[in-house]
Structures are given as C-alpha cells and as structure tokens.
N, CA, C and O atoms as a Tinker XYZ file with bonds, in Angstrom:
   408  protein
     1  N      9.662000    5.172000  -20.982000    73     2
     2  CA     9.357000    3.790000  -20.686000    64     1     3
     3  C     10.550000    2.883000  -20.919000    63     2     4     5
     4  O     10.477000    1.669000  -20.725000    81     3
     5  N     11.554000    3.439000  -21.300000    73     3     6
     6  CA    12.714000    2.812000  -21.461000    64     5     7
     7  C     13.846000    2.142000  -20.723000    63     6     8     9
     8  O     14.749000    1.352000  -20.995000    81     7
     9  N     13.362000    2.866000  -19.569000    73     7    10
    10  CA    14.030000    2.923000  -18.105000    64     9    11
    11  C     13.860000    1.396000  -17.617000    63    10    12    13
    12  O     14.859000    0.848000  -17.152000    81    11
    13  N     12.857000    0.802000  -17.683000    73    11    14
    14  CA    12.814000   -0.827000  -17.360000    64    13    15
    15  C     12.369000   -1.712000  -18.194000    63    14    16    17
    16  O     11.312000   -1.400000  -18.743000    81    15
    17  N     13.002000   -3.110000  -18.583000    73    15    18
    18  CA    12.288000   -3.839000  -19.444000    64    17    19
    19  C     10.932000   -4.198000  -18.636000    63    18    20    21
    20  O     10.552000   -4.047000  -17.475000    81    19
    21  N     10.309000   -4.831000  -20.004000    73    19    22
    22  CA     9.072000   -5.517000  -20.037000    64    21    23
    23  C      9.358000   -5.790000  -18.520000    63    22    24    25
    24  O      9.327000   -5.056000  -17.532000    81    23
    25  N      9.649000   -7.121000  -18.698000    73    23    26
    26  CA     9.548000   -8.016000  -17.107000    64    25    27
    27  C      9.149000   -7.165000  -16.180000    63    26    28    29
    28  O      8.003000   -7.074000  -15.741000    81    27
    29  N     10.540000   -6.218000  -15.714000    73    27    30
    30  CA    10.182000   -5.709000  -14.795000    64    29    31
    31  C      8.721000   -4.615000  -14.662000    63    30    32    33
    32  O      8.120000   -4.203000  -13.669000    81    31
    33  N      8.580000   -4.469000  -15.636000    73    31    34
    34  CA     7.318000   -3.481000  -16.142000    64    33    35
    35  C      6.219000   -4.113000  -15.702000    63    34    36    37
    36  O      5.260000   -3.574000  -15.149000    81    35
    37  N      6.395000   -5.593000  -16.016000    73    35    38
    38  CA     5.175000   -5.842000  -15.120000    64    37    39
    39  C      5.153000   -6.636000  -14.371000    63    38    40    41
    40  O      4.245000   -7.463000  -14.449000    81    39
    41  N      6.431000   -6.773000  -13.003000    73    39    42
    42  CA     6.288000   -6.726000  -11.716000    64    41    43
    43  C      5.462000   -5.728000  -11.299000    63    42    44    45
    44  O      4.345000   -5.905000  -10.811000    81    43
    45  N      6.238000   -4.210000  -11.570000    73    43    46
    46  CA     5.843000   -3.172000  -11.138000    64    45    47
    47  C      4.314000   -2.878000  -11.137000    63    46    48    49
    48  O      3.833000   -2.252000  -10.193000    81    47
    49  N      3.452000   -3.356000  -12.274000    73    47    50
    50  CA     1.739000   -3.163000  -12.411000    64    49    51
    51  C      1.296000   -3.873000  -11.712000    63    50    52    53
    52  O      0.563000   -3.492000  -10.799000    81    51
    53  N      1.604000   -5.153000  -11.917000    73    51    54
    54  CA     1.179000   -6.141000  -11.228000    64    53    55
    55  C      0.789000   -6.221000   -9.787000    63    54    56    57
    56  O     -0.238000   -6.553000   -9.196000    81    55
    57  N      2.209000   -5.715000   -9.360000    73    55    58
    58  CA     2.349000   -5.289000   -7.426000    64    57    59
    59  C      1.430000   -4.111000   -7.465000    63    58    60    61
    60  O      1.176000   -3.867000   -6.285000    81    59
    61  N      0.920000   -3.414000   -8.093000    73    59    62
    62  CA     0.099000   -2.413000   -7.814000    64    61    63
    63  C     -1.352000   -2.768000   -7.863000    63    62    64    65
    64  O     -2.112000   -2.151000   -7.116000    81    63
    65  N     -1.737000   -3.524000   -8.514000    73    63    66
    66  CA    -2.937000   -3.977000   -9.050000    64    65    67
    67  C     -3.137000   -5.219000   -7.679000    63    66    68    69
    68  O     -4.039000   -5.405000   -6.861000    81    67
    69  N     -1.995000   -5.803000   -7.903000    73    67    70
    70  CA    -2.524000   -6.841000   -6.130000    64    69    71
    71  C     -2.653000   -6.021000   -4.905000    63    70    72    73
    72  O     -3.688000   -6.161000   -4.253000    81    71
    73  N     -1.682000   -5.119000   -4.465000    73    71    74
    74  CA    -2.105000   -4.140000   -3.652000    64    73    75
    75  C     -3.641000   -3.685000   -3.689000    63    74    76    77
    76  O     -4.197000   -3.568000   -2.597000    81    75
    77  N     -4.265000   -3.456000   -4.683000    73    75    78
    78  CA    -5.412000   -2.468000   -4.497000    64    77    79
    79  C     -6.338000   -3.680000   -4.423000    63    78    80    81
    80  O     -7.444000   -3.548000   -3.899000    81    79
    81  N     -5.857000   -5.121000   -5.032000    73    79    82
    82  CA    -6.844000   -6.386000   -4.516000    64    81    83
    83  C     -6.709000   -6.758000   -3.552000    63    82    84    85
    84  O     -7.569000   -7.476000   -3.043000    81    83
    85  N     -5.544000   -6.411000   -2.892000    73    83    86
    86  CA    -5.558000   -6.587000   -1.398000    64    85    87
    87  C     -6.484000   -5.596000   -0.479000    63    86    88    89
    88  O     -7.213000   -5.706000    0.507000    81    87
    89  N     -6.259000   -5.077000   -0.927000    73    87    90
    90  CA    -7.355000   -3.564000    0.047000    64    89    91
    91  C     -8.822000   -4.066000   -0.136000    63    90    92    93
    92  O     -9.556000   -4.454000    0.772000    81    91
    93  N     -9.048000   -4.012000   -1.134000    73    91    94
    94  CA   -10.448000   -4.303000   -1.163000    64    93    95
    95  C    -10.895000   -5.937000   -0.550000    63    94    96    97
    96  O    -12.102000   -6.146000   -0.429000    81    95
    97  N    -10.089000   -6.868000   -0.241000    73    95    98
    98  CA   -10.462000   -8.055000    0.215000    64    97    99
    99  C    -10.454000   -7.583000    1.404000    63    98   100   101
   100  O    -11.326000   -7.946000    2.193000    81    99
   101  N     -9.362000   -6.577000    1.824000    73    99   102
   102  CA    -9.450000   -6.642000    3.374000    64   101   103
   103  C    -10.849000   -6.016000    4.143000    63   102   104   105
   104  O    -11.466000   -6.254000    5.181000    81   103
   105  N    -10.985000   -4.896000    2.780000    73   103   106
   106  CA   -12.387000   -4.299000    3.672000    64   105   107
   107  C    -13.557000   -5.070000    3.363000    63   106   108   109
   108  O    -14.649000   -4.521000    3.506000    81   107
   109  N    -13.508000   -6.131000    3.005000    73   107   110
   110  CA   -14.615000   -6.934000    2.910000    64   109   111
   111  C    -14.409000   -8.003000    3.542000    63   110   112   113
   112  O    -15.367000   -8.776000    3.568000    81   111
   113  N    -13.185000   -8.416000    4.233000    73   111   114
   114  CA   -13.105000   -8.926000    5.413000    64   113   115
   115  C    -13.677000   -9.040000    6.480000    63   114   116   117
   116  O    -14.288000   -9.914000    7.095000    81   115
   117  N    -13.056000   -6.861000    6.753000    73   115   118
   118  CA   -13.849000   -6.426000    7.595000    64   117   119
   119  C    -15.215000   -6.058000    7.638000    63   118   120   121
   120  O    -15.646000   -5.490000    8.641000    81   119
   121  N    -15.948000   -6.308000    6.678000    73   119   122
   122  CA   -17.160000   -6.394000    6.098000    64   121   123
   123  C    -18.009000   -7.514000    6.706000    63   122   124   125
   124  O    -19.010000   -7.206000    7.352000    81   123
   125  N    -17.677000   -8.756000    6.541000    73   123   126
   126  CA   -17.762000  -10.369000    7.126000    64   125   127
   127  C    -17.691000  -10.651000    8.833000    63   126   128   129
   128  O    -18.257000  -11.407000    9.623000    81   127
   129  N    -16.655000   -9.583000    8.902000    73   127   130
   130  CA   -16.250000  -10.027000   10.468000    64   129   131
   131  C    -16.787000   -9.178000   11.614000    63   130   132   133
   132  O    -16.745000   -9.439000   12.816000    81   131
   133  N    -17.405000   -7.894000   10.880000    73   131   134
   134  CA   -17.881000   -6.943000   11.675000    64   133   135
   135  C    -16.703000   -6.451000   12.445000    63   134   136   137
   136  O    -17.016000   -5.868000   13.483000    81   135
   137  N    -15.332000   -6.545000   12.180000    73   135   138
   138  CA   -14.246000   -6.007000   12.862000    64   137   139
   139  C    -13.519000   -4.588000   12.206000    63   138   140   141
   140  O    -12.775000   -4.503000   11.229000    81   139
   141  N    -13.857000   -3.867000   12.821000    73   139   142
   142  CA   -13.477000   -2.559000   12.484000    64   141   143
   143  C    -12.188000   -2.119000   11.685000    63   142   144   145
   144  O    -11.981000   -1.516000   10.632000    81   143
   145  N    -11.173000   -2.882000   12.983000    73   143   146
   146  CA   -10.269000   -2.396000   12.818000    64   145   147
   147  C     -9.181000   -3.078000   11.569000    63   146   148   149
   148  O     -7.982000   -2.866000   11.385000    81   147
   149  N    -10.439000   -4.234000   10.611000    73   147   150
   150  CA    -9.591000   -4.521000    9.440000    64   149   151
   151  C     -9.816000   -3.130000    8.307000    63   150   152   153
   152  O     -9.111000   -3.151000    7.298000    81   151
   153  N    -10.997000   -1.698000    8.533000    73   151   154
   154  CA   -11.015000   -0.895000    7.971000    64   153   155
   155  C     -9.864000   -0.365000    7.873000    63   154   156   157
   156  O     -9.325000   -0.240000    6.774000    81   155
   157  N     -9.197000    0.104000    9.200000    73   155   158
   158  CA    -8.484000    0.924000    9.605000    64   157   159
   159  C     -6.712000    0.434000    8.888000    63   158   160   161
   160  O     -5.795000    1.117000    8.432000    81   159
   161  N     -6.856000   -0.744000    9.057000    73   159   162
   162  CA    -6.388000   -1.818000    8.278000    64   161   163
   163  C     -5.895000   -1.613000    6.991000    63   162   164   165
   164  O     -4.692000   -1.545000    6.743000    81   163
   165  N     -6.827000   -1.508000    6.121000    73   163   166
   166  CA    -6.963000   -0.937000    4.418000    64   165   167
   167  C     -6.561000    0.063000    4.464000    63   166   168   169
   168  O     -5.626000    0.228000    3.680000    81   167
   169  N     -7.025000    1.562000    5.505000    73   167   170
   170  CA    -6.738000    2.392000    4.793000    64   169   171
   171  C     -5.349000    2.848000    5.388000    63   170   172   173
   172  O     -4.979000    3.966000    5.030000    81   171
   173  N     -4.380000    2.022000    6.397000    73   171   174
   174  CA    -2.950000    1.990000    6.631000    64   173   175
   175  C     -2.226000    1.667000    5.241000    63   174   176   177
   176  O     -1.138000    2.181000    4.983000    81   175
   177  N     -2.871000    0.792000    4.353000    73   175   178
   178  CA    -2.176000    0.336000    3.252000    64   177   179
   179  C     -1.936000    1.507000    1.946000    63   178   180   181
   180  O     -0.900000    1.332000    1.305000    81   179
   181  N     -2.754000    2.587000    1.552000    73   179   182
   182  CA    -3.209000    3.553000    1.017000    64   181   183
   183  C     -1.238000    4.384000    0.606000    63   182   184   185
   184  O     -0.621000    4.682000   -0.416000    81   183
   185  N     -0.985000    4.431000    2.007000    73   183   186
   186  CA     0.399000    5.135000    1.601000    64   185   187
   187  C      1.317000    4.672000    0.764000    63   186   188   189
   188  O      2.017000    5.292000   -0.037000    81   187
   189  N      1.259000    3.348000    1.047000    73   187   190
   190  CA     2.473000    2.124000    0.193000    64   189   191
   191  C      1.781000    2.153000   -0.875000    63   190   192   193
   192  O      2.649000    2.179000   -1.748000    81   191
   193  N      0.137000    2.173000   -1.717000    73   191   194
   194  CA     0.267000    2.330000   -2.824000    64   193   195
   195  C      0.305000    3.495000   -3.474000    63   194   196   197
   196  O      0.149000    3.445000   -4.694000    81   195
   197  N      0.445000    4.365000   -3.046000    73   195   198
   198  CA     0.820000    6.143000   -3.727000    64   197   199
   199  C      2.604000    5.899000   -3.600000    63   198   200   201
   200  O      3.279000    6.093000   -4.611000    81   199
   201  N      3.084000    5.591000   -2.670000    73   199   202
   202  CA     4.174000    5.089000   -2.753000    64   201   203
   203  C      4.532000    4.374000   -4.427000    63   202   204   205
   204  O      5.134000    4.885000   -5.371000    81   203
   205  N      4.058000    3.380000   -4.330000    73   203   206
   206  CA     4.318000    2.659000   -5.600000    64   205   207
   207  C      3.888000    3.242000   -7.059000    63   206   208   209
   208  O      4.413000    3.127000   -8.166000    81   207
   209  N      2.692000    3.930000   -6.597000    73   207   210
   210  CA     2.301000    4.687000   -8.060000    64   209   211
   211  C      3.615000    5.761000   -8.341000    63   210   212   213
   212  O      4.030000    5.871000   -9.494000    81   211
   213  N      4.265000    6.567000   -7.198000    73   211   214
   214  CA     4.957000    7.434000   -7.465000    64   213   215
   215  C      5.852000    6.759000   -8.377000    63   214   216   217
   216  O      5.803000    7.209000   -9.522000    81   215
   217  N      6.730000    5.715000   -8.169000    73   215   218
   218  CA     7.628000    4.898000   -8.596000    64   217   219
   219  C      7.433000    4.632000  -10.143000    63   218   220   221
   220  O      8.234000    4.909000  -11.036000    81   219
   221  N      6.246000    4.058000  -10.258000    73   219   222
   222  CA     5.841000    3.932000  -11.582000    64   221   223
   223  C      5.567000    4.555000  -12.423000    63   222   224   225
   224  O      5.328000    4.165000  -13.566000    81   223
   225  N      5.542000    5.977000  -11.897000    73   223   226
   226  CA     5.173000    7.440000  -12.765000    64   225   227
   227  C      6.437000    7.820000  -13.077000    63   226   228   229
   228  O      6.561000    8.046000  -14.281000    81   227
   229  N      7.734000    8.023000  -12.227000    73   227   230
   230  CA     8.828000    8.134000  -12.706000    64   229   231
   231  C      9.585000    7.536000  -13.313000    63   230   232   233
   232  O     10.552000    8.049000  -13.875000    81   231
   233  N      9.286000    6.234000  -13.330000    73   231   234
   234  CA     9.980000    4.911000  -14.449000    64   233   235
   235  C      9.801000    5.191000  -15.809000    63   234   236   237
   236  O     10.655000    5.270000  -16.691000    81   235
   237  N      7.476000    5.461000  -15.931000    73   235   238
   238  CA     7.099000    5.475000  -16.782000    64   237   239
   239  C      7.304000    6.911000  -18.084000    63   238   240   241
   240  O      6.984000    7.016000  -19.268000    81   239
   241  N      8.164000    8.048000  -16.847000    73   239   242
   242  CA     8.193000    9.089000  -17.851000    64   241   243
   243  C     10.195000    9.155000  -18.089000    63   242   244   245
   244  O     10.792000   10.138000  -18.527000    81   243
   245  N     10.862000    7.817000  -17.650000    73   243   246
   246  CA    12.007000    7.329000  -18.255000    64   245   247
   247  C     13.046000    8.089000  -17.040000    63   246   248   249
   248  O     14.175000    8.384000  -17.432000    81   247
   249  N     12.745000    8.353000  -15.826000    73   247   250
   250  CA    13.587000    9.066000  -14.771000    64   249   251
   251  C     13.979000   10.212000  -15.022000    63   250   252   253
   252  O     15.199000   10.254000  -15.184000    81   251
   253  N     13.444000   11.205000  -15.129000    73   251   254
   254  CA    13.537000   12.304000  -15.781000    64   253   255
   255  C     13.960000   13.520000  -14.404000    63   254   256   257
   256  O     13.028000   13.891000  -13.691000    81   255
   257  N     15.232000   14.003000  -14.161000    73   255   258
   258  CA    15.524000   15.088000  -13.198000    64   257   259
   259  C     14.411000   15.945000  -13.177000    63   258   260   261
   260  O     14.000000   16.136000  -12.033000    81   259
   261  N     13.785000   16.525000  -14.063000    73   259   262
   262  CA    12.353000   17.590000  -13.220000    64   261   263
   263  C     11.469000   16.620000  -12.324000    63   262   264   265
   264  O     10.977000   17.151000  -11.329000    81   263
   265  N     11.153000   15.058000  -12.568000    73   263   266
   266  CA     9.958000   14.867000  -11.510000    64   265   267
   267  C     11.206000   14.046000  -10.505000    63   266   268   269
   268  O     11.053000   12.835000  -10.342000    81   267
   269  N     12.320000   14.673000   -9.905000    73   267   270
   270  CA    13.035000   14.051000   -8.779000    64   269   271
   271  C     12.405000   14.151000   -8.034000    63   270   272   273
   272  O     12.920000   13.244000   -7.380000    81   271
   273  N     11.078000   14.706000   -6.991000    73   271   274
   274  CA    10.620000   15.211000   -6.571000    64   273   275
   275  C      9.417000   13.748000   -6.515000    63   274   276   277
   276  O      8.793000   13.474000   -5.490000    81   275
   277  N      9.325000   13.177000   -7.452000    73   275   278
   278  CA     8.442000   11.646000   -7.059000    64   277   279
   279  C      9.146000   11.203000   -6.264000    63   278   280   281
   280  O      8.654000   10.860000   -5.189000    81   279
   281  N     10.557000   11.049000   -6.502000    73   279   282
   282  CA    11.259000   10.148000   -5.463000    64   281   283
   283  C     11.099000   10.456000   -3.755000    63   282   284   285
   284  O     10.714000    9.833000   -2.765000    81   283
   285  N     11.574000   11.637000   -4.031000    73   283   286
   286  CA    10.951000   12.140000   -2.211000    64   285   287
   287  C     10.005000   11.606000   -1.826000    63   286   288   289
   288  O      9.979000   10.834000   -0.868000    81   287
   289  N      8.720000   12.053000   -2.772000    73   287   290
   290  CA     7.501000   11.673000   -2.608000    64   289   291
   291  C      7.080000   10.538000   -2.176000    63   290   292   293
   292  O      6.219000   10.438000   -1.301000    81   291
   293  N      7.779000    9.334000   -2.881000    73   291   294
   294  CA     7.731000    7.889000   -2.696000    64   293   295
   295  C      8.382000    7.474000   -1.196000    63   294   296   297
   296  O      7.837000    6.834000   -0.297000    81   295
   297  N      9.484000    7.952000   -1.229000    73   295   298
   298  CA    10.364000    7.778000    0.445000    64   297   299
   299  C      9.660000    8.355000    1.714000    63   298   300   301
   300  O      9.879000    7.972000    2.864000    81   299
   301  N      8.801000    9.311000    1.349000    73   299   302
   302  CA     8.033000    9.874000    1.868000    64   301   303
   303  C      7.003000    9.087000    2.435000    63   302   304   305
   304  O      6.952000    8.959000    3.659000    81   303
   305  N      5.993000    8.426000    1.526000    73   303   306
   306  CA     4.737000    7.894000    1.583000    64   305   307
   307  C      5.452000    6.491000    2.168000    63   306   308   309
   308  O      5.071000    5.900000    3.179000    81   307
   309  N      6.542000    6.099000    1.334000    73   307   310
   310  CA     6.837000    4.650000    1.877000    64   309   311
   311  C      7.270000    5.034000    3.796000    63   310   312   313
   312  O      7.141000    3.936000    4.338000    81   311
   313  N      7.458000    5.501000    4.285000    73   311   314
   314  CA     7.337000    6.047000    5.538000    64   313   315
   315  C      6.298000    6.197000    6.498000    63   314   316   317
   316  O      6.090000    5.893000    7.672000    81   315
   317  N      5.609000    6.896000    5.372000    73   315   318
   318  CA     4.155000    7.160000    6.061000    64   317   319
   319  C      3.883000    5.778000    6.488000    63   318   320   321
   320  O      4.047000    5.228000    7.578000    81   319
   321  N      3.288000    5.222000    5.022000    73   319   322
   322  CA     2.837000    3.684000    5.095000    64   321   323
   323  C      3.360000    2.711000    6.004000    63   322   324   325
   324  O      2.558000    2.192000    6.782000    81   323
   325  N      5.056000    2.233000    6.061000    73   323   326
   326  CA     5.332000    1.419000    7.326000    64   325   327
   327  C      4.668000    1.965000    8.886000    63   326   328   329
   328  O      3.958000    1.357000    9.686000    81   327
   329  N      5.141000    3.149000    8.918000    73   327   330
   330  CA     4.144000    3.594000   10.506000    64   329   331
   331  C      2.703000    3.477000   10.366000    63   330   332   333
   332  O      2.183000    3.087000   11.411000    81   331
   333  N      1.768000    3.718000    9.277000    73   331   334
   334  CA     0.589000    3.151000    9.077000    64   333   335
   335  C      0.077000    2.116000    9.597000    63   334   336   337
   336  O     -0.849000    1.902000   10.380000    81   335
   337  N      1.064000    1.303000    8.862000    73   335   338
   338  CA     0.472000   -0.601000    8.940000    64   337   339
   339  C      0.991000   -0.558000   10.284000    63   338   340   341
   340  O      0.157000   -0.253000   11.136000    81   339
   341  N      1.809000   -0.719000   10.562000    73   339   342
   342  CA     2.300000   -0.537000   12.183000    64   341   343
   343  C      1.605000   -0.803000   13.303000    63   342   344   345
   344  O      1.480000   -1.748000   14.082000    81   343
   345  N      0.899000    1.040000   13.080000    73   343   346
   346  CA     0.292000    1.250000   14.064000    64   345   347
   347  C     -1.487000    0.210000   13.770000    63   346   348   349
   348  O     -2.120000   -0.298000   14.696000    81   347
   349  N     -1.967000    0.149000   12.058000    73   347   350
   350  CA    -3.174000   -0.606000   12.311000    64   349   351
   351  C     -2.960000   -2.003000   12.740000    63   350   352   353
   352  O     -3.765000   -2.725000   13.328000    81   351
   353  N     -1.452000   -2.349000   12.262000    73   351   354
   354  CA    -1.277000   -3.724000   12.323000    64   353   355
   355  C     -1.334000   -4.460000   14.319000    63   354   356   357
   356  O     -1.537000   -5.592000   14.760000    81   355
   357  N     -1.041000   -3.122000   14.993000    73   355   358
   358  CA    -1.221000   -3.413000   16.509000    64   357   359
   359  C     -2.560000   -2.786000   17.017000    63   358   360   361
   360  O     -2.852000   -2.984000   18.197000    81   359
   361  N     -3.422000   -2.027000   16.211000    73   359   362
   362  CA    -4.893000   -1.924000   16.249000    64   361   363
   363  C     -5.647000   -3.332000   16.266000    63   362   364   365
   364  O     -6.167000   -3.846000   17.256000    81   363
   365  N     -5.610000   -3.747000   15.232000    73   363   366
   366  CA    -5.819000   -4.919000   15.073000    64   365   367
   367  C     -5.707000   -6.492000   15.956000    63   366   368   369
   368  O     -6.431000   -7.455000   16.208000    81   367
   369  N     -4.234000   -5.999000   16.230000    73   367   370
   370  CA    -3.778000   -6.953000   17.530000    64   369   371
   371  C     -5.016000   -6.891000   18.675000    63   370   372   373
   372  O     -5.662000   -7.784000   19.223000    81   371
   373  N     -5.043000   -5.597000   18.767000    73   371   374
   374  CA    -5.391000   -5.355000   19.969000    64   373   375
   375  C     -6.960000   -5.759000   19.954000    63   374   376   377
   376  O     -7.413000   -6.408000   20.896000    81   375
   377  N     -7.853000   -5.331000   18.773000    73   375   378
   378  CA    -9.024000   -5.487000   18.795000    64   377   379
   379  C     -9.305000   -6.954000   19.023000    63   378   380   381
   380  O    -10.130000   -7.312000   19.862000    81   379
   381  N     -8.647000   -7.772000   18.306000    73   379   382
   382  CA    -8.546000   -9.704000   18.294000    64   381   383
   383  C     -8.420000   -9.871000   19.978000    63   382   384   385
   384  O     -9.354000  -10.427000   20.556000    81   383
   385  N     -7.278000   -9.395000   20.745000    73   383   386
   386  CA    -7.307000   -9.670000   21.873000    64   385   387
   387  C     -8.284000   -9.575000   22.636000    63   386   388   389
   388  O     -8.592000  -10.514000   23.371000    81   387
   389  N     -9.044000   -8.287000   22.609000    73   387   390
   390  CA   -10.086000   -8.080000   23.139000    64   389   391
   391  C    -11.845000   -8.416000   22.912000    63   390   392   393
   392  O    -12.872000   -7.921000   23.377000    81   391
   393  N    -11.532000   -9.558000   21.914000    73   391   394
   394  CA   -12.446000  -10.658000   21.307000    64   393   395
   395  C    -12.703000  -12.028000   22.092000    63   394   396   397
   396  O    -11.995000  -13.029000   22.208000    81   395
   397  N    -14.111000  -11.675000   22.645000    73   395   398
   398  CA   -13.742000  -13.227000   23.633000    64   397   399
   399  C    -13.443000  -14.595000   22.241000    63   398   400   401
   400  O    -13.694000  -14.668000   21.038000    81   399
   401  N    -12.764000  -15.522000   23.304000    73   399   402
   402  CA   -13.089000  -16.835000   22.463000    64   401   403
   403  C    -13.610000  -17.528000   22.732000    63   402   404   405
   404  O    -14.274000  -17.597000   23.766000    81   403
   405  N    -13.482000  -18.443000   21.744000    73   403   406
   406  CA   -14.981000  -19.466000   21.689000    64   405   407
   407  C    -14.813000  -20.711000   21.748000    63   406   408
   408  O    -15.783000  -21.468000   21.716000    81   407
C-alpha cells in the first residue's frame, strides 16, 4: 500500500465506487425510459471497471513483479471497454434516432 499516498488512494476508490454508481443509475435509467439500449449501455461499462479494479489490486499489493500480469490485464480490459462503450455508445445513438419525437 505504499506505492501511492493517501490522496491518491482515494482518487483511485473513489473512481471505482462512482463507476459502479454510475452503472446502476444507468440501468435504472433504462429502467424509467423503457430504452433498452441504456442496458446494453451499463454493461459496455463493466470492462473499464475490472480495468480499474486490476489497477487497484496491483497498487494495493505495492507493484509487485509476480502480479505484472494485472497490468496486461488492465490494458487489456481498458481495450475491451473503449470498444464496448463505443459500440453501446452508437447503439444508443441509434435507438434515440429511431424514437419518434414529440
């Protein structure tokens, strides 16, 4: 735990803990709006926070060469996740478009 001060210690929770309050507002968004594709939405977001947990698991055990292998992990998921949101984020587009207006 030595690896980052306080402060940054709790950026790092913090951004994780709003992330997962973000998810859950969104699917209750899509809950409200009867719009699907804010589900699809939430669970685009899922990668960026395994992403971030990875991060915080390797901080939290002080950067330790045996779990180098989070880091992949994280570059990995953070990957996944941008093409995720991406692709829900133009799901989404698309479903709104195809919403008459009013």
């Amino acid at each position: 735990m030595h690896a980052l001060s306080v402060p940054t210690w709790m950026v790092h929770v913090s951004s994780v803990i709003e992330w997962i309050a973000a998810i859950l507002l969104i699917c209750r968004y899509g809950q409200l709006t009867g719009n699907r594709a804010w589900y699809g939405f939430a669970w685009a977001m899922l990668p960026a926070l395994v992403s971030a947990m990875c991060a915080c698991t390797w901080h939290l055990f002080d950067n330790p060469p045996a779990l180098d292998w989070l880091v992949t992990l994280q570059a990995a998921t953070t990957v996944l996740g941008n093409t995720t949101l991406c692709i829900a984020a133009w799901a989404l587009w698309k479903s709104r478009a195809a919403t008459p207006k009013t």
